[in-house]
N, C-alpha and C positions, 0 to 999 in steps of 0.2 A: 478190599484190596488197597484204600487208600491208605486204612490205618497200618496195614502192614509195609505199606512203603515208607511213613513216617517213624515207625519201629525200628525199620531199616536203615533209612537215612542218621537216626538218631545213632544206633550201631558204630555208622561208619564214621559219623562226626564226632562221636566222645572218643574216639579210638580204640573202643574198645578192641577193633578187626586186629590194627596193627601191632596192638598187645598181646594179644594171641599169636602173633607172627614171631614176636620175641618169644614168649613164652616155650612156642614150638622149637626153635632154636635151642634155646636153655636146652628143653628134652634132648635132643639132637646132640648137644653134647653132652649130656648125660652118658648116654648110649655109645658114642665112639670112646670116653674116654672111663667107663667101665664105672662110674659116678655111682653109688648106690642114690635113688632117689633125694634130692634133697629140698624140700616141699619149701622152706623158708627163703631160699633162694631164686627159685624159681617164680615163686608170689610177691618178692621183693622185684625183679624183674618186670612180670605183667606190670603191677600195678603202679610201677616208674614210669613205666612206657607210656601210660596212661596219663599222668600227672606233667612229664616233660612233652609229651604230646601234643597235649590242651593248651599246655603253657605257650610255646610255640605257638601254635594256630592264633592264640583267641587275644595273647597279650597286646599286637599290635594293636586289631583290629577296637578293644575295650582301652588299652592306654594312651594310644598315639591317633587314631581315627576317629576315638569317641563315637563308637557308632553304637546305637542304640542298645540296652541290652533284651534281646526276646525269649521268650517263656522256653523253650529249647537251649538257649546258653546258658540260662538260669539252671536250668536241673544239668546240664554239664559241669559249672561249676558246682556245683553241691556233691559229683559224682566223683571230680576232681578232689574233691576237700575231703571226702569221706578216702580215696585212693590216695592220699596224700598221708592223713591218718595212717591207714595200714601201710604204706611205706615205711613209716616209721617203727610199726610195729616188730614187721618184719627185719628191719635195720638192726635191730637188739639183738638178732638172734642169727646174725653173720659174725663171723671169725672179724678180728679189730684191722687186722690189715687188709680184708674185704670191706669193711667199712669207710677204709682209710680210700683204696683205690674208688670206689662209689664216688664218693663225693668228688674226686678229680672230675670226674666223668657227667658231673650234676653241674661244676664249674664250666666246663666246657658245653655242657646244654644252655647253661646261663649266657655263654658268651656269644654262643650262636643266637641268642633272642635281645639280648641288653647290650645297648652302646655305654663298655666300661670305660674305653678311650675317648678323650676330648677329642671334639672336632672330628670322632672318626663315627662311621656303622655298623651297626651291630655285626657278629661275622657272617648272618643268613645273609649280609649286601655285598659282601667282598666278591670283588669278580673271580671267578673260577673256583673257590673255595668250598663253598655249600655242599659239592657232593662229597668229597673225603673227608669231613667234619661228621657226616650222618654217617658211614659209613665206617668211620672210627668208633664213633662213640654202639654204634650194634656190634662192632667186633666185640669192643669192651664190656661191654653189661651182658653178653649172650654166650658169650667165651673166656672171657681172660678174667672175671669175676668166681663161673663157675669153677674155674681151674684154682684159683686162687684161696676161694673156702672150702675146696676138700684137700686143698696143701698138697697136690701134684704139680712136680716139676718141669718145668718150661723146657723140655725134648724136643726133638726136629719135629715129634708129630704136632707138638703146637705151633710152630713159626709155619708147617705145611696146612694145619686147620685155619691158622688167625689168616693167611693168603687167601684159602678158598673164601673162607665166609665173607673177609672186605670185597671180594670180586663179585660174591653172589650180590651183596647188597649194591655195591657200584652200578652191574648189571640191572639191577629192578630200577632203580631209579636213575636210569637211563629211559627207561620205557614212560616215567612219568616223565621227566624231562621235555618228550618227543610231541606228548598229548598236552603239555603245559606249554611249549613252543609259542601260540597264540598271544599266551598271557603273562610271560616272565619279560620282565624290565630286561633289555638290551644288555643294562651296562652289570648284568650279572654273569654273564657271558658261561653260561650252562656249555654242556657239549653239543648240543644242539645248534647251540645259536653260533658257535664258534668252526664248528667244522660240518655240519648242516645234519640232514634227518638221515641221509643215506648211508654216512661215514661214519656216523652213530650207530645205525643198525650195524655196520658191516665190523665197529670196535665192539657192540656186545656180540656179537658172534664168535671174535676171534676169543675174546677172553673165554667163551664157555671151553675152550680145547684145552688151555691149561689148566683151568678149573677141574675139570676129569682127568687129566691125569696126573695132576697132583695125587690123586688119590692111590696110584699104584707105589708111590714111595712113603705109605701110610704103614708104620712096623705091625699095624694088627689088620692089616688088609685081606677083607674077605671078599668073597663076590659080590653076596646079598645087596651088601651096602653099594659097592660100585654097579650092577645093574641097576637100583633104584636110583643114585644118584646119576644115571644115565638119563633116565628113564623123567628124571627133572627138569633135564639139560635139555633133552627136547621138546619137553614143556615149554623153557624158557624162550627157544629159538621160534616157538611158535609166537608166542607173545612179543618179540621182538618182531619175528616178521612183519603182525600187522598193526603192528604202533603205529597211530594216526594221526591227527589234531582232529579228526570230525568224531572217534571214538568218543563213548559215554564215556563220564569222569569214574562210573562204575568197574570200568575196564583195568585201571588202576586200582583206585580205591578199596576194592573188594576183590576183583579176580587176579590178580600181581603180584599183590599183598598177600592174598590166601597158598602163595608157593612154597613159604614155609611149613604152614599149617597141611599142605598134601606134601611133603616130603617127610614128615615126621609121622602123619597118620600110615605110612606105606611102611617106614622103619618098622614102625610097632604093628600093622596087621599082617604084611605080607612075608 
């Protein structure tokens, strides 16, 4: 049991989990906008997720905290460096103007971790910022990449998909926001700490209404998809409901996270 919790935890701290959240995504648009699979893309994807992920988490803590390195970040970074590799690989084999928007989107990862301005903070320290920075850059690597290397045109269904999907991400990390409350600096001023836990809960609730039915002005709108995408929404609203601070960091980290991953598994089973 222990080792499988170590398994586990190792899981959730390479990011592998949240990679697969992308990943599922990618699919996700695959599927509404008639995408014949496209395997380069998608692995290009994951495996960014993974590398801007770690980057984040681990750069302060190893460049600015000096805190020790232990045998578990040790094989993150190596997992990092090998997922960094096939980034590249995969890079080769994206359309140039995929390439081209990628990297904006790598600059803007960059900028969220690294202080480019004197005298200023990195953007993860800018008060209220943080959450539309994360929530852009999944539009862009999960949506507006995929659309961009199969060379379909930017139609109302995209400005109504690129909405839904910043709300869905907005919304989840709302829900970590709520359970990080305890442990985020003040002067970051999350929605949490700004207009408190309950007017949080009660803004991811409102946004899930326009989230669904966004979807009835979708030009290939079928049920299937709008009952499953229901059928998420009240997923969601469960998970909002009982967003905590005494919640396991597992609550997030793994069941939250995994809303992508059962929204895509329902597309393609049910």
């Amino acid at each position: 049991m222990k080792l499988f919790k170590h398994i586990f935890d190792f899981y959730l701290n390479s990011s592998i989990h949240v990679a697969l959240s992308c990943y599922a995504l990618v699919r996700i648009t695959f599927h509404v906008f008639h995408i014949q699979d496209d395997e380069a893309m998608a692995m290009f994807v994951f495996f960014g997720t993974i590398v801007g992920y770690n980057f984040v988490k681990y750069d302060a803590l190893v460049r600015v905290n000096k805190k020790p390195v232990g045998t578990q970040l040790k094989i993150i970074a190596f997992l990092s460096l090998i997922s960094l590799l096939l980034v590249g690989y995969y890079f080769f084999h994206l359309k140039r103007i995929t390439q081209i928007v990628s990297v904006g989107i790598f600059a803007i990862t960059a900028l969220y971790t690294l202080p480019f301005f004197p005298n200023r903070k990195n953007a993860r320290n800018w008060a209220g910022v943080k959450i539309y920075i994360v929530a852009l850059c999944w539009v862009g690597a999960t949506l507006v990449l995929p659309l961009i290397n199969a060379e379909i045109p930017f139609t109302s269904d995209f400005f109504i998909k690129c909405i839904q999907r910043f709300v869905l991400v907005f919304v989840l990390i709302l829900v970590f926001e709520i359970l990080d409350l305890a442990n985020d600096d003040p002067h970051l001023k999350t929605v949490p700490q700004t207009i408190g836990v309950k007017k949080t809960k009660l803004l991811g609730f409102l946004l899930l209404i326009p989230f669904w039915f966004l979807e009835v002005f979708i030009s290939s709108f079928n049920y299937h998809d709008a009952i499953i995408n229901l059928i998420m929404v009240i997923m969601l609203l469960f998970f909002i409901f009982f967003a905590n601070q005494k919640r396991s960091r597992y609550y997030t980290s793994f069941w939250v996270e995994s809303v992508p991953i059962f929204w895509w598994l329902m597309i393609a089973f049910l």
